[in-house]
C-alpha positions as CSV (number, residue, x, y, z in Angstrom):
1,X,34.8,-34.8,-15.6
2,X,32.1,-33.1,-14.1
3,X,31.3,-30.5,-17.6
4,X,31.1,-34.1,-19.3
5,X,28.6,-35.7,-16.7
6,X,26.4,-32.3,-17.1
7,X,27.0,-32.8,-21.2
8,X,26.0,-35.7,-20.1
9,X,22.7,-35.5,-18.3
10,X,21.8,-32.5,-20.7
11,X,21.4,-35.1,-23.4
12,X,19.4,-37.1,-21.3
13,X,17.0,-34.4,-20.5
14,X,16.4,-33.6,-24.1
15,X,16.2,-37.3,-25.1
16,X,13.4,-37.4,-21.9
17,X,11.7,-33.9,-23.3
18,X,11.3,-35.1,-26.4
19,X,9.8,-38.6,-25.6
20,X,7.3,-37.3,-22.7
21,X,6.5,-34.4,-25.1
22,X,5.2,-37.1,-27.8
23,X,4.1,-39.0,-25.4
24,X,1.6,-36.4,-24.3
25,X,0.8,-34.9,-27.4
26,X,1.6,-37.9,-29.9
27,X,3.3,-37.5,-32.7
28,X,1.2,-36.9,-35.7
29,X,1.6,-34.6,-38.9
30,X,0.7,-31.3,-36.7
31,X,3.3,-32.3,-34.1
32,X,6.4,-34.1,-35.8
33,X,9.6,-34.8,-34.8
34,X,10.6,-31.8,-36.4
35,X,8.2,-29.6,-34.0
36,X,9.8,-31.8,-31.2
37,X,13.3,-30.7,-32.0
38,X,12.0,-27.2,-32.5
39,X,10.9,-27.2,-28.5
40,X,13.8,-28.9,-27.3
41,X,16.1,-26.6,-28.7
42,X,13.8,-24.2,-27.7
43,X,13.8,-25.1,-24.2
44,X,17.4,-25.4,-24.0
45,X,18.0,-21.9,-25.2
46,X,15.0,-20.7,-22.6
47,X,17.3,-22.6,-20.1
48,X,20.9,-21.3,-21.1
49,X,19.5,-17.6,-21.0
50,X,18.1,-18.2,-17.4
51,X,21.6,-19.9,-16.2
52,X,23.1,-16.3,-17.9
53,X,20.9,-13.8,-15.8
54,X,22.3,-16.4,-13.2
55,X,25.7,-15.8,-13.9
56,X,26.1,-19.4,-14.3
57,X,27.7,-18.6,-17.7
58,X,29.5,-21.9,-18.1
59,X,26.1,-24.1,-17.2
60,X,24.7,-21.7,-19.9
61,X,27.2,-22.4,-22.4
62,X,26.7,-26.2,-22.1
63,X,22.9,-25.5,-22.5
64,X,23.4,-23.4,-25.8
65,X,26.2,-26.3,-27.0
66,X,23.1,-28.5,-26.4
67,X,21.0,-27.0,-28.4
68,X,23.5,-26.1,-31.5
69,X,23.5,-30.3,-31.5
70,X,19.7,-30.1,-31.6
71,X,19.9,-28.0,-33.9
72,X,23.2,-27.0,-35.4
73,X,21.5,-25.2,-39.1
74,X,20.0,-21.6,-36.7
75,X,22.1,-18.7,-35.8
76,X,20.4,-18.2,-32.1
77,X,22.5,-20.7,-30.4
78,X,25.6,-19.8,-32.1
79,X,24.5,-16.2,-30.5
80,X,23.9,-17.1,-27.0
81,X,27.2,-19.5,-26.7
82,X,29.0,-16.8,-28.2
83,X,27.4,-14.5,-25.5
84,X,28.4,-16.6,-22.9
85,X,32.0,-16.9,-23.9
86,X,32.2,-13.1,-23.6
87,X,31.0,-13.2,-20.0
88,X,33.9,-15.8,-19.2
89,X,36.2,-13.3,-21.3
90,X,36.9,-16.4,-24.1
91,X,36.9,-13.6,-26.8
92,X,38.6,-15.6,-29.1
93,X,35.7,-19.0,-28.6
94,X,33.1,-15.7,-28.8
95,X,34.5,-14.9,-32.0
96,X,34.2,-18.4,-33.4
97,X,30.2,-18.7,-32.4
98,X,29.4,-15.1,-33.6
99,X,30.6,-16.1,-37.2
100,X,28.7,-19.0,-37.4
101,X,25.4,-17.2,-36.3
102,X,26.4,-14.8,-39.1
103,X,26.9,-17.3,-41.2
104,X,23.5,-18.8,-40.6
105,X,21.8,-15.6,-40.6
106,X,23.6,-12.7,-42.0
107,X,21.2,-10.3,-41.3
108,X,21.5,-10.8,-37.6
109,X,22.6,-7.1,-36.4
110,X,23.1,-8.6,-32.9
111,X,25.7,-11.0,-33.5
112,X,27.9,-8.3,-35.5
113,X,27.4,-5.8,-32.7
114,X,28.5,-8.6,-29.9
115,X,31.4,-9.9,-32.2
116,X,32.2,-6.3,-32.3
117,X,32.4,-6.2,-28.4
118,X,34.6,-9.4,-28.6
119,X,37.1,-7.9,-31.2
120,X,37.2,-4.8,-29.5
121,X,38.4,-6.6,-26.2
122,X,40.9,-8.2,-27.9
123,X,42.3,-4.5,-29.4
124,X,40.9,-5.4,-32.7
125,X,39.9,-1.9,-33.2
126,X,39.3,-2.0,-37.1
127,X,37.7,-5.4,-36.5
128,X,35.1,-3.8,-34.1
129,X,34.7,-0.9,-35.8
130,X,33.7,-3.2,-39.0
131,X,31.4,-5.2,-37.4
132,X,29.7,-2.3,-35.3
133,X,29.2,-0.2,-38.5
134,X,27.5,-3.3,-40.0
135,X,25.3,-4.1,-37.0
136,X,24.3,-0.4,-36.9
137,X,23.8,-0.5,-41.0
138,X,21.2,-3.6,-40.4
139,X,19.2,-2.5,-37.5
140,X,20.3,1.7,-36.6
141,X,17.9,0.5,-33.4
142,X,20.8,-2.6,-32.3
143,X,23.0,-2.0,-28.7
144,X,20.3,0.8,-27.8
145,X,19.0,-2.0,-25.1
146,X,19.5,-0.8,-21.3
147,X,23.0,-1.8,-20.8
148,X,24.2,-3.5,-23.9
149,X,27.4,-2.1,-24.0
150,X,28.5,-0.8,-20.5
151,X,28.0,-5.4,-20.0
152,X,31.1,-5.5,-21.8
153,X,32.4,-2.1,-21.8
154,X,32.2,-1.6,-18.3
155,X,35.8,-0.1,-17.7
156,X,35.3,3.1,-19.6
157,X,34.5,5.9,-17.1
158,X,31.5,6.6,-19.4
159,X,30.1,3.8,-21.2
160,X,29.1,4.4,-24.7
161,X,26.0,3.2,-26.8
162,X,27.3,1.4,-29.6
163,X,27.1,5.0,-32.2
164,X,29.4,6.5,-29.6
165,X,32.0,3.3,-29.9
166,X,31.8,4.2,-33.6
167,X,32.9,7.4,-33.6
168,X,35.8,6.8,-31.0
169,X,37.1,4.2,-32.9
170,X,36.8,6.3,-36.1
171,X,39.1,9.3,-34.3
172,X,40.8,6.4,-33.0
173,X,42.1,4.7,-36.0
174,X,42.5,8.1,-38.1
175,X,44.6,9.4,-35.1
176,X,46.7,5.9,-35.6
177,X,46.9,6.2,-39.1
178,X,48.3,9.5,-39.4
């Protein structure tokens, strides 16, 4: 009940955004509805990521949900619900959003890299190792951010950058295979 009522009352906010935002600034050719969308989705993501340094990550995902229905056609809310989901350890939800980023941008190195992180929480070694090896071949500069991976792979005595993850996956799965 109460995740619908803050559904709920996120709606309202972006319907009230939208209509002081015109209100203010009119909406003419250089400010269309389109723009208006733009900044309410915008805002909601702004929002979402502020409820995630938070560690409100369930107010965060409702935010990001918000502004996929704003607008549903770009990859960064797909990202940041996805993200979310992999801070309340719903791998499997993560897994869901991550594809549809990539499937709305598929040169997004970030969203392979965190789908990665998903799969390999899940044991989906060969998964992982997939999608790492594709973030890395997009963007060789992706996961080298101060604590991208030891956020998810905090249980490993050292945590790895992603390369490292790589190559222990690699000896990993040959040492399986054998």
């Amino acid at each position: 009940m109460k995740r619908t009522t803050d559904l709920i009352m996120n709606i309202l906010r972006a319907i009230a955004l939208t209509v002081v935002v015109c209100l203010c600034h009119g909406c003419n050719e250089q400010n269309s509805p389109i723009d208006q969308r733009e900044k309410v989705y915008r805002a909601f993501l702004l929002d979402g990521n502020r409820l995630l340094e938070k560690k409100s990550y369930q107010k965060a995902a409702d935010l990001f949900t918000e502004a996929i229905f704003s607008e549903p056609e770009k990859a960064e809310g797909y990202l940041n619900l996805g993200i979310a989901y992999v801070h309340m350890e719903q791998y499997k939800k993560a897994i869901v959003d991550f594809t549809k980023a990539i499937q709305k941008d598929r040169t997004l190195a970030i969203a392979y890299a965190n789908r990665g992180i998903a799969y390999d929480h899940l044991g989906r070694h060969k998964d992982a190792l997939s999608d790492y090896q594709k973030a890395l071949s997009i963007n060789p500069e992706v996961g080298k951010g101060p604590g991208f991976m030891e956020r998810f792979l905090h249980n490993k005595p050292k945590t790895p950058d992603l390369r490292e993850r790589v190559k222990f996956l690699e000896e990993t799965l040959k040492t399986e295979n054998s």
